[in-house]
N, C-alpha and C positions, 0 to 999 in steps of 0.2 A: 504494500500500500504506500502510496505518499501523496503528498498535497503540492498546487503549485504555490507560491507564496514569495513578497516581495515586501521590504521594506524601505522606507525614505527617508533619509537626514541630510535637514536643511540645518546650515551654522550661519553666522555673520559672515560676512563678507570680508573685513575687517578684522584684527586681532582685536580682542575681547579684553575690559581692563577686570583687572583683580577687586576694584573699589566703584565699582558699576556693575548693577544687575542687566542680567542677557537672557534671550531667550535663542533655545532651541525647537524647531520647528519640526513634526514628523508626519509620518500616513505609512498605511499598511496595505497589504491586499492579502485578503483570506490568512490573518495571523493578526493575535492579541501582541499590542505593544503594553511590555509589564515594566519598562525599567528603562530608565537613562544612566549609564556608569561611566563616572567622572575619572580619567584617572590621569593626574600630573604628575611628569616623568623628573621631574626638578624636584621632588617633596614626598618622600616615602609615606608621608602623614594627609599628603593630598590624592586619596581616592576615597570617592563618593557613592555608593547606590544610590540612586533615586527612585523609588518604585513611585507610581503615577496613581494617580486617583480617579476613577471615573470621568469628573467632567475635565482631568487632563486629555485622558486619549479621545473623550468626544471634539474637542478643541485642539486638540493637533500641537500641543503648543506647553511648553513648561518654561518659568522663569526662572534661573539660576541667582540665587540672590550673591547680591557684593557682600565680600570679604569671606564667602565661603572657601576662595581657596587663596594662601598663605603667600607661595612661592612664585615667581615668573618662570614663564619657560614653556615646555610643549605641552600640550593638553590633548589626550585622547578622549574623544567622547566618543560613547559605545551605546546604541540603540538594541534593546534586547527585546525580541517580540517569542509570542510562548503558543505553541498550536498542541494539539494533544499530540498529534506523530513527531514533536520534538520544540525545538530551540532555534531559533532564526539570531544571528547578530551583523549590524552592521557597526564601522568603523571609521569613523573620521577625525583629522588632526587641526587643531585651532590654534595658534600663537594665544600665550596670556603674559598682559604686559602689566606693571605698576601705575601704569597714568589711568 
């Protein structure tokens, strides 16, 4: 058995500051989005799960608040969507800067 199934991650366009909240932008096809995972490669101490709330995944849309993460430097953000024949993740790299 398998399913066909596709995820979306949309980032800024722009590097993202550390002391400004951002949003990250998503959408699914045939697959629950359960989780956005934060993880700064600059800060052993900066990775994040965010697990989503209902009117997150109806809204497509999560705001990362400022000062949640500490260090500058690369940012993997990881979209994690969850179907019953398994685990979907997508993967994208954002610059996080101090200003």
């Amino acid at each position: 058995e398998f399913a066909v199934c596709d995820l979306e991650l949309r980032l800024p366009s722009e590097p993202v500051s550390m002391n400004r909240e951002w949003k990250v932008d998503f959408g699914s096809k045939n697959i629950d989005v359960i989780a956005v995972y934060l993880w700064n490669s600059a800060d052993s101490y900066g990775r994040h799960p965010i697990f989503l709330t209902e009117a997150q995944r109806k809204a497509g849309s999560i705001t990362i608040p400022s000062d949640l993460l500490k260090k500058p430097g690369s940012l993997q953000v990881w979209l994690i969507g969850e179907h019953p024949l398994g685990r979907l993740k997508l993967r994208k790299d954002i610059p996080l800067v101090k200003s």
